[in-house]
C-alpha positions in Angstrom: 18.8 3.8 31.1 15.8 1.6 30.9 14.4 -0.5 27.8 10.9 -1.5 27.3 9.8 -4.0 24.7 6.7 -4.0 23.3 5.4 -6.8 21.4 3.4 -6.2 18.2 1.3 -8.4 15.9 0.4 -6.2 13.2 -2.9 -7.5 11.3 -2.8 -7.3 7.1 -5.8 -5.6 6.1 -6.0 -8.3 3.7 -4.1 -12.1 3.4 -0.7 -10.8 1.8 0.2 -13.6 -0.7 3.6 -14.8 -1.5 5.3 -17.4 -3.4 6.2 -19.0 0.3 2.7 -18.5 1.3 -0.6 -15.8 2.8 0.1 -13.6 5.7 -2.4 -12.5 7.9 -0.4 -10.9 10.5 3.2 -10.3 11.1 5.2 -9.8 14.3 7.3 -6.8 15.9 8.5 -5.4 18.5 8.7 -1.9 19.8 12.2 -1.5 21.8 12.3 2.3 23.8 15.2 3.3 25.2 14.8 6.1 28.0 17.1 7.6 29.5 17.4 11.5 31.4 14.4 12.3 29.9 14.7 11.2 26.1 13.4 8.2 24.5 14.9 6.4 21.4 12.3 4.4 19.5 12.7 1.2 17.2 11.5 -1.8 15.9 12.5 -5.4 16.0 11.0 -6.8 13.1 10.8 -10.5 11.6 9.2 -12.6 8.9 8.9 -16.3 10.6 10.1 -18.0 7.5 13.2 -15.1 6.4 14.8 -14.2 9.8 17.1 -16.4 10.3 17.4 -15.3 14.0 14.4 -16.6 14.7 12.7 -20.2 15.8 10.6 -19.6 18.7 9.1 -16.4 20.5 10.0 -17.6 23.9 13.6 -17.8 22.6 13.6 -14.7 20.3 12.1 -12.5 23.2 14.7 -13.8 25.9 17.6 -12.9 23.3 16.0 -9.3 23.1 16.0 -8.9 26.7 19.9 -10.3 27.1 21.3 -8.2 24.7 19.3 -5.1 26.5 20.9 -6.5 29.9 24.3 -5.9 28.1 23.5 -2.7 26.4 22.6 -1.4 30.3 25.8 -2.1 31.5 27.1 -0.5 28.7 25.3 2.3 29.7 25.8 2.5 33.4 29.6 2.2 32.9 29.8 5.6 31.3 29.8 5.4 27.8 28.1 7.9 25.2 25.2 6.9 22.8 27.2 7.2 20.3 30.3 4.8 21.8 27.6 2.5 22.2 26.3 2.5 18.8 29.6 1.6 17.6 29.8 -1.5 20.2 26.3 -2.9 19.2 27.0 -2.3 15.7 30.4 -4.3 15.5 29.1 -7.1 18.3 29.8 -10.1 16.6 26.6 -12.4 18.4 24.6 -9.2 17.9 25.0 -9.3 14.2 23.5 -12.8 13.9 20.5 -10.7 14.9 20.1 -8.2 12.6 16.5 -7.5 13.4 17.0 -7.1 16.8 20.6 -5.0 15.4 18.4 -2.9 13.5 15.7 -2.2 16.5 19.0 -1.1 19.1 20.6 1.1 16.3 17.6 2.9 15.5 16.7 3.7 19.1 20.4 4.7 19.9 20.1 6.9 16.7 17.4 8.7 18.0 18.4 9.4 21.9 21.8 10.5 19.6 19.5 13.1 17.6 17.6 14.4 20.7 14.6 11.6 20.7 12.1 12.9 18.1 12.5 9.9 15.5 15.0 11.7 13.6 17.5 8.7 13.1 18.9 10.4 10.2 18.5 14.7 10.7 18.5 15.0 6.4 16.4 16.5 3.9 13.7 13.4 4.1 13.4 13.9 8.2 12.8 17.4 7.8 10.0 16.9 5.2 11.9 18.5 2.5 12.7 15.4 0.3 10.0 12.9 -1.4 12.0 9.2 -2.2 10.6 7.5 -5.3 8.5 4.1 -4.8 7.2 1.3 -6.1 3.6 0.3 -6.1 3.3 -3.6 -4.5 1.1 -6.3 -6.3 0.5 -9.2 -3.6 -0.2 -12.6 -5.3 -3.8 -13.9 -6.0 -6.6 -14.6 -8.0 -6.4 -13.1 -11.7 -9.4 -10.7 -10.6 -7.4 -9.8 -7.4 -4.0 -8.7 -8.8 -6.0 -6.9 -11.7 -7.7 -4.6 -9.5 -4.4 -3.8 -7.0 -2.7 -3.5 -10.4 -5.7 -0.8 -11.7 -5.4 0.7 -8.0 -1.9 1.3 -8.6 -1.9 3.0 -11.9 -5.0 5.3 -10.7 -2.6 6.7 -7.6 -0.3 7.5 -10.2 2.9 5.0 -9.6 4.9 4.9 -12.2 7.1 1.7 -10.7 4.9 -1.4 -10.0 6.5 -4.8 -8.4 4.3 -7.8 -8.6 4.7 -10.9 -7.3 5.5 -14.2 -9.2 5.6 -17.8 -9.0 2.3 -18.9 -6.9 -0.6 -19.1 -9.2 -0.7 -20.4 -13.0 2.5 -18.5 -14.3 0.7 -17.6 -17.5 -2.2 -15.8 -15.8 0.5 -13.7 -13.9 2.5 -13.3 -17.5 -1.3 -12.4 -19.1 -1.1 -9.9 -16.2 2.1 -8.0 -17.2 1.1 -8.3 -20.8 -1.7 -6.5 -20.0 -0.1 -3.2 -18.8 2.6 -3.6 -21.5 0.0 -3.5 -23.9 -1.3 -0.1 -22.7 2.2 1.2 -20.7 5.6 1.3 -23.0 8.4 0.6 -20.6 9.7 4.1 -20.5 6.1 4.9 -19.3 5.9 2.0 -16.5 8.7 0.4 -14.9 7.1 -3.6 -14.0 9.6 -5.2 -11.6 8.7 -8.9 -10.8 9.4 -11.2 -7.5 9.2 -14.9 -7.7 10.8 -15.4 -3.8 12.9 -18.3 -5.4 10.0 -20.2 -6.9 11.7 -21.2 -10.0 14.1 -23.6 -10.4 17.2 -23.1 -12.5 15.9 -24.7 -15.7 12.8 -22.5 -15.6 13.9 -19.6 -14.8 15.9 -19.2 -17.7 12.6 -19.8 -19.7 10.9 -17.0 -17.2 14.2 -14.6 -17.6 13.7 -14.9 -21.3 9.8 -14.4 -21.7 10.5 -11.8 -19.1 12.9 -9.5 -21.1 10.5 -10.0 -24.1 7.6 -7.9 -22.1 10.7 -5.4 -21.1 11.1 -6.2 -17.2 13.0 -3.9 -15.3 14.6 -7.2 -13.0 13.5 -10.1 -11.5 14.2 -10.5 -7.5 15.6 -13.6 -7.0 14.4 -15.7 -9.2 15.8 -19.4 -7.7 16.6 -19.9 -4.1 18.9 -18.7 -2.2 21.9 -20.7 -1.7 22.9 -21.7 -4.9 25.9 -19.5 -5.6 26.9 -21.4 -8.7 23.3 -21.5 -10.7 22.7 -17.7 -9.6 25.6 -16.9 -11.5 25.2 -18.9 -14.4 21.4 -17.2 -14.3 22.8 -13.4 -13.9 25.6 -13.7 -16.3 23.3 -14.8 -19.2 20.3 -13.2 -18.3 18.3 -11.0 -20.7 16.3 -9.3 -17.6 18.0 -8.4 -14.6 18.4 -10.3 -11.2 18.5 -8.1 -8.1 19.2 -10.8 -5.4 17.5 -10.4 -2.0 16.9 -13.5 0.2 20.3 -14.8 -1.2 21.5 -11.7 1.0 20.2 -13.2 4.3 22.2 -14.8 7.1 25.5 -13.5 5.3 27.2 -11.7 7.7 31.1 -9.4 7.5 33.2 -8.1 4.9 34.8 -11.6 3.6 31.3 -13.3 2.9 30.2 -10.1 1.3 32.3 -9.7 -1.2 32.6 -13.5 -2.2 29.4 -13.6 -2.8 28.5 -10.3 -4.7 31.9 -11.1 -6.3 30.7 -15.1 -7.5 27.0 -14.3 -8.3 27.9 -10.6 -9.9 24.0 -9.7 -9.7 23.1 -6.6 -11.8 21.4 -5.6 -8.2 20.7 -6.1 -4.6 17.9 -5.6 -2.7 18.8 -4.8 1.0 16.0 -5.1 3.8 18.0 -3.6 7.4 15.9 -6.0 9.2 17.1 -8.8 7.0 20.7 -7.7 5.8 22.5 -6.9 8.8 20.7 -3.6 10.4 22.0 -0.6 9.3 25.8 -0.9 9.9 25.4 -4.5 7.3 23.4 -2.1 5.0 25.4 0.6 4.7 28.0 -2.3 4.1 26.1 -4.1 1.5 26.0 -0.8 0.1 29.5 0.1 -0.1 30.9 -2.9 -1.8 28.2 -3.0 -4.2 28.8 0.8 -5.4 32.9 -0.7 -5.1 31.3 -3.2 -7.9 29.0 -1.0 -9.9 26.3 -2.9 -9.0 22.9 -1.2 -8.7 21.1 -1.4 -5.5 17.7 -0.5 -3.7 16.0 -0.3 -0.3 12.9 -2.0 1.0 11.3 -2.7 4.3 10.6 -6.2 6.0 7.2 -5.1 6.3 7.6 -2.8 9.3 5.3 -1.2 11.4 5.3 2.9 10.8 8.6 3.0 13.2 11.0 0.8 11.4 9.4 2.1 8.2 10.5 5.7 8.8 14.5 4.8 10.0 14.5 2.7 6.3 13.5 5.7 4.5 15.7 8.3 6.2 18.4 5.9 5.7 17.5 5.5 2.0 17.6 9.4 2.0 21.1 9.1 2.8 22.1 8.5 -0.4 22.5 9.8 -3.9 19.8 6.7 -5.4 17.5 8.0 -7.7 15.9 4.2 -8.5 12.3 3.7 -6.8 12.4 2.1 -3.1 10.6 -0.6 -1.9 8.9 1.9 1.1 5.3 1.6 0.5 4.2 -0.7 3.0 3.0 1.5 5.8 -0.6 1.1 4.7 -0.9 -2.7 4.7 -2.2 -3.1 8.5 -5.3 -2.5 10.5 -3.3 -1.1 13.4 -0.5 0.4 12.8 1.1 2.8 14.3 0.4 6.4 14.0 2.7 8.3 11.6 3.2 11.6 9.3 4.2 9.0 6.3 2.4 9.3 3.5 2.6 7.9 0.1 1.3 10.1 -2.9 1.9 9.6 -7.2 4.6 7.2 -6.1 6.4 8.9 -3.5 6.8 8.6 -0.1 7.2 11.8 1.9 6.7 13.3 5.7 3.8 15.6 5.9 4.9 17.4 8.2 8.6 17.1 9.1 10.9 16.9 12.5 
């Protein structure tokens, strides 16, 4: 078996703004497996300021390369695709990697399917599924987010997440009043993410003007961390939390469940890249369903590869709530794909 990494800086077609700060570019890399004639395909992807894996590229690139060293030997010794899956999946240094966890799993998934980028060989693969998704609203200028907002509505999603907590909070609330005032809530789901720019004092205000314009849920609204104000916030809340960089850098079953069992969020957002690859997702996933709490998938901001393992996976299961999937048209030069996004669903054209 041989492995050849590819790095990727993939170029916004326009600044992406968050609460943390503009994007103009974000960095991957392409990992390929090949081995008797198949080739697995995946993506290491990271967001300098999220990943907690990551502090230099230098560094980052030379942890790639080690843990492919390993994965050889693993290979050369015998062992099936699968048998190695498991290994990787349950390696506890490979876990404090989940980006680089997620880019091994998905390749190994696909030399395991027959190395056609079917990670997952379900209804969604084969083209025969459409997954629900919501329409992004990057942070900017009041003139800005109204037009993305307008674009959204004219290609017919029915979900639209906007960003929160960078610019004048009442131009972004004169924002969502403005659809409420033409959209009921059972006509257009608004979701709102402030990326922890509150603190806990106003958030509760935000939480409370929030549910008055009938939000969906709020992604986490204070920063991560604080275990004790989080809770206080989600078990008083009159809009719903969905935690998501909280989830970051926590890692096997105990942590898990301590902290979904402390915080008891009415959801979770869960980025593989982010949240422990796929083995942490499906996790995640697990003891949140244990817990009835609500959950939903979304990608780092992935390149088309990583993209299309996060939606098979989200087609693995019975969740009928919007994804977070429609990010494969953000970039200049991405890579070439059969993804397409139409009226709020993401969908293969053609199908493996």
């Amino acid at each position: 078996m041989k492995a050849v990494i590819q790095p990727l800086i993939l170029h916004f077609k326009r600044p992406a703004g968050t609460s943390r700060g503009i994007m103009k570019d974000k960095t991957s890399w392409l990992i390929k497996l090949e081995d008797r004639g198949l080739e697995g395909k995946g993506e290491i992807s990271i967001i300098e300021d999220l990943s907690k894996e990551f502090t230099e590229k230098g560094a980052f690139e030379k942890r790639i390369r080690e843990f492919c060293d390993d994965i050889m030997r693993y290979s050369s010794s015998g062992k099936s695709y699968s048998e190695i899956l498991h290994i990787i999946s349950n390696d506890e240094d490979l876990i404090q990697f989940p980006s680089i966890l997620f880019g091994l799993e998905s390749a190994f998934l696909d030399l395991i399917n027959g190395g056609k980028q079917i990670y997952f060989p379900n209804a969604f693969a084969r083209g025969k599924k459409k997954i629900p998704i919501n329409g992004l609203v990057w942070m900017g200028d009041k003139a800005f987010m109204q037009e993305q907002i307008d674009q959204k509505l004219r290609d017919g999603f029915t979900t639209i997440k906007m960003k929160i907590g960078a610019i004048d909070l009442e131009t972004e609330f004169d924002l969502l009043r403005s659809i409420r005032e033409n959209y009921s809530a059972e006509e257009i789901t608004l979701r709102v993410d402030a990326n922890g720019a509150f603190s806990p004092e106003k958030a509760k205000v935000v939480l409370d003007y929030l549910s008055e314009l009938g939000i969906h849920s709020i992604e986490q609204p204070i920063a991560a961390g604080q275990w004790s104000q989080m809770a206080s916030l989600c078990a008083g809340t009159p809009t719903p939390v969905a935690l998501d960089e909280e989830l970051i850098g926590i890692y096997g079953t105990l942590k898990k469940s301590a902290l979904l069992d402390t915080i008891k969020p009415q959801y979770i957002i869960l980025k593989p890249s982010l949240h422990g690859g796929i083995s942490g997702t499906r996790e995640w996933i697990q003891l949140a369903e244990d817990r009835n709490i609500k959950w939903w998938m979304t990608s780092a901001l992935e390149s088309n590869i990583g993209l299309e393992v996060i939606c098979q996976l989200a087609a693995e299961y019975q969740n009928d709530l919007p994804q977070g999937l429609g990010t494969g048209s953000l970039y200049t030069n991405n890579v070439p794909s059969d993804l397409k996004v139409e009226s709020g669903f993401i969908f293969k054209e053609k199908g493996a």
